[in-house]
Every structure is written in structure tokens, then in C-alpha cells.
C-alpha positions, 0 to 999 in steps of 0.5 A: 377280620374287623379291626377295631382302634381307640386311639383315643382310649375312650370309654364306652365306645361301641359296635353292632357289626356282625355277620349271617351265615347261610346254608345251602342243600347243594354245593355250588360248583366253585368255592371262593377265596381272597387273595392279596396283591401289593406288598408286605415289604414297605418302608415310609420314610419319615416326614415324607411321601412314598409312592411305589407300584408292586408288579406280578406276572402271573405264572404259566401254572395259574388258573383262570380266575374269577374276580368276584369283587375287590378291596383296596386296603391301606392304613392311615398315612395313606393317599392313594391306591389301585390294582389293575388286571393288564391283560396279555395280548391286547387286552384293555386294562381291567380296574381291581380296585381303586381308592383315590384319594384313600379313605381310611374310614371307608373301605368297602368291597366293590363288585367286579364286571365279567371283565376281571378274569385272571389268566397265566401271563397277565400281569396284576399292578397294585400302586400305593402312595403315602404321605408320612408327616411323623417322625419316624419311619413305617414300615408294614404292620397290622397295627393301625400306626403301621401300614399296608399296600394289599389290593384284595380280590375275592376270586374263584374257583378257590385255589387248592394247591399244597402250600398256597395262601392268600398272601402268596401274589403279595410275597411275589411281587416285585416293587419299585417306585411309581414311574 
């Protein structure tokens, strides 16, 4: 997806993004997907600041996943952003994206270390801090006046359970103030 804002309602504002696509002759072994952790549900108060970290235990029916690389996204109002991989057991932590201070002008997908393997019984935290100095409150939305607290991770092998989507740790998350 490429989202594109002229706020301003300039004229004559361009864009040379693009893509490639590449063939191969024989299938790698695994296919990749994205998925998203944070939140779907936010509310930023007006003329305040929010800061929330949204939590989900994997469950015993998870695959081991491969983190390949990782994209913190939020919108404009946003300060900071960060998912972390907390292993079960003694595991150290494993860093799945940060942003901080956020930079809505920069987002870009950052390679992950050997490290960012996702196992059941891990625990994935995706923390996000706003700043909202409008008048009104806002709340998730994909309009660049809204927000969003996603912490996206490109993984394999790619999921393929009935009804799974890239949403789903995003829906199942429970969220609360950062302590």
C-alpha cells in the first residue's frame, strides 16, 4: 500500500515510486507474509498526550515464526513507537522495531537478526505515544488525520490457517496505559 497526502491541495505534486517483481523457476521453501501488532482500537484525547502498550501472548497453536524485518507505523500525532519479542523462559528481549522519537516522513523496513524467532508462549509488546495538540479526539483510522499503533513484521513460513489475517495479533492484543 503507498498512501499518498496533499494536504495542502497543491497542484502539480508528483511521485516516481514503484516496485519490481521478480521470477523465479523453483519455489523457495517458504512463503512470507506480514502481520501487525498493536492496535485497532485507540482514542487520543484532545489536546493531550496518550501513551499505551498493547500486549499479546502467543498462543500454544502458533507456529514458529521467522521475523525477516520490521516496520513501526503511526501517523502524524505520533512520538514514539516500539514492539519487542519477550522470549518465554530467559530469553533476552529481541528488538521488532523501534521508532523513537517517531518520524512520520521516514518509515522504512529495518532487517531483523536470527534472533526474531516467535514461538507459542512468547509475548510480542508493541508501545505507542502520541501527542494531540487538536481539538478534537482521535481515534484509529486510515486517514492520515487519524492514527494508528501497528508495529509490522514480515515473517515466514506464512500462516495458512482458515480465517487468519494480518490484523489478527493487532484484534487480540489487550492494551492499556504504559506503566
Amino acid at each position: 500500500q503507498i498512501h499518498y497526502s496533499n494536504l495542502m491541495g497543491l497542484d502539480g505534486q508528483q511521485d516516481s515510486s514503484g516496485y519490481q517483481l521478480c521470477t523465479t523457476k523453483e519455489l523457495r521453501p517458504n512463503d512470507a507474509d506480514i502481520l501487525a501488532f498493536g492496535t485497532f482500537s485507540l482514542n487520543i484525547p484532545a489536546q493531550s498526550s496518550a501513551d499505551i502498550t498493547c500486549n499479546l501472548d502467543l498462543p500454544a497453536i502458533t507456529p514458529t515464526l521467522h521475523g525477516i524485518a520490521a516496520m513501526p507505523h503511526m501517523h502524524k500525532l505520533g512520538t514514539a513507537i516500539s514492539t519487542t519479542l519477550h522470549p518465554s523462559g530467559n530469553g533476552a528481549p529481541v528488538d521488532l522495531g523501534t521508532a523513537d522519537p517517531w518520524n512520520f516522513e521516514s518509515q522504512i523496513w529495518t532487517m531483523l537478526g536470527p534472533d526474531a524467532v516467535l514461538k507459542p508462549g512468547d509475548t510480542v509488546s508493541t508501545r505507542c505515544a502520541w501527542d494531540n495538540p487538536t481539538s478534537q479526539n482521535v481515534h484509529f483510522g486510515e486517514q492520515t488525520s487519524d492514527e494508528m499503533c501497528f508495529g509490522f513484521l514480515m515473517y515466514y513460513p506464512r500462516i495458512d490457517t482458515a480465517g487468519w489475517q494480518w490484523g489478527a495479533p493487532a484484534y487480540a492484543s489487550s492494551c492499556g496505559p504504559t506503566p
